[in-house]
C-alpha positions in Angstrom: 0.0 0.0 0.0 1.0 3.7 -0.5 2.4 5.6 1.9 1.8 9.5 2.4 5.0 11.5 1.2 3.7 14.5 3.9 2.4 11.8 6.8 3.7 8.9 6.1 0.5 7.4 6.5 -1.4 4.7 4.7 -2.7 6.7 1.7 -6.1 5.2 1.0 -9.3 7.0 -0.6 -10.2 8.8 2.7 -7.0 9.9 3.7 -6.7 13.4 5.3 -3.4 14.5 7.3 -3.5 15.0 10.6 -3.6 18.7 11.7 -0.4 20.6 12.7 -0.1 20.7 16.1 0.8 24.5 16.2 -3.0 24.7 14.2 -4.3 22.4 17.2 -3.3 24.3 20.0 -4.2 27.5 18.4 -7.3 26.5 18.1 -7.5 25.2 21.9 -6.1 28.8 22.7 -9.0 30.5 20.9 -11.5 28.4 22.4 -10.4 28.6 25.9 -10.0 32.2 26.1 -13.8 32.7 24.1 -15.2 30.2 26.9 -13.4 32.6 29.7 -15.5 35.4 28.0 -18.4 33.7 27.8 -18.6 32.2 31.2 -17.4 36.1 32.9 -20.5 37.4 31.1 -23.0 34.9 31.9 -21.6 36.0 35.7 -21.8 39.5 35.4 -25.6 39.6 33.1 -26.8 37.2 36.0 -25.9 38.7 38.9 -29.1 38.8 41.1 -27.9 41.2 43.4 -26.8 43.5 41.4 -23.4 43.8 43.5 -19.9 44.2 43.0 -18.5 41.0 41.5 -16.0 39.0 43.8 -12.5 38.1 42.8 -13.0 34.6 43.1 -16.5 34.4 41.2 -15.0 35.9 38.2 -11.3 33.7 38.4 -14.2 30.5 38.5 -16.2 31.9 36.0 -13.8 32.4 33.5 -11.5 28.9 34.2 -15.0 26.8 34.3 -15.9 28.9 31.4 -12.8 27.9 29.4 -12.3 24.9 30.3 -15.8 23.3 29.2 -15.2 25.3 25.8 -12.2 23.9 25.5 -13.9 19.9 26.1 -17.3 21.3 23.6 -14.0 21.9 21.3 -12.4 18.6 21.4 -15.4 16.7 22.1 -17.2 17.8 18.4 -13.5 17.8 16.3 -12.9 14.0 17.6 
């Protein structure tokens, strides 16, 4: 069987390359920090107090936030 000259993979009908890894973590980089975003909004639009927001609620916020775009991410590419 063939061999890919780029992967060196078996080069059948369906063959694709695997992505770069500098395009992979890029692409875990954006998704983590739009997750942050996301997840320090959802905190601020639903604060029911109206008060100041805490230094620990946003830190949470923004590292759940991130992390479960980040697993959404990886979880739909796979």
């Amino acid at each position: 069987m063939a061999t890919c000259p780029r992967c060196k993979g078996h080069l059948t009908d369906s063959h694709r390359c695997p992505r770069r890894p500098i395009f992979v973590a890029a692409e875990v980089v954006a998704a983590g920090v739009a997750g942050g975003m996301a997840g320090f909004l959802l905190v601020f639009a639903f604060d029911p107090n109206g008060r100041q927001i805490s230094d620990m609620e946003s830190l949470m916020s923004v590292v759940i936030g991130a992390c479960l775009a980040i697993w959404v991410n990886r979880a739909l590419r796979s």
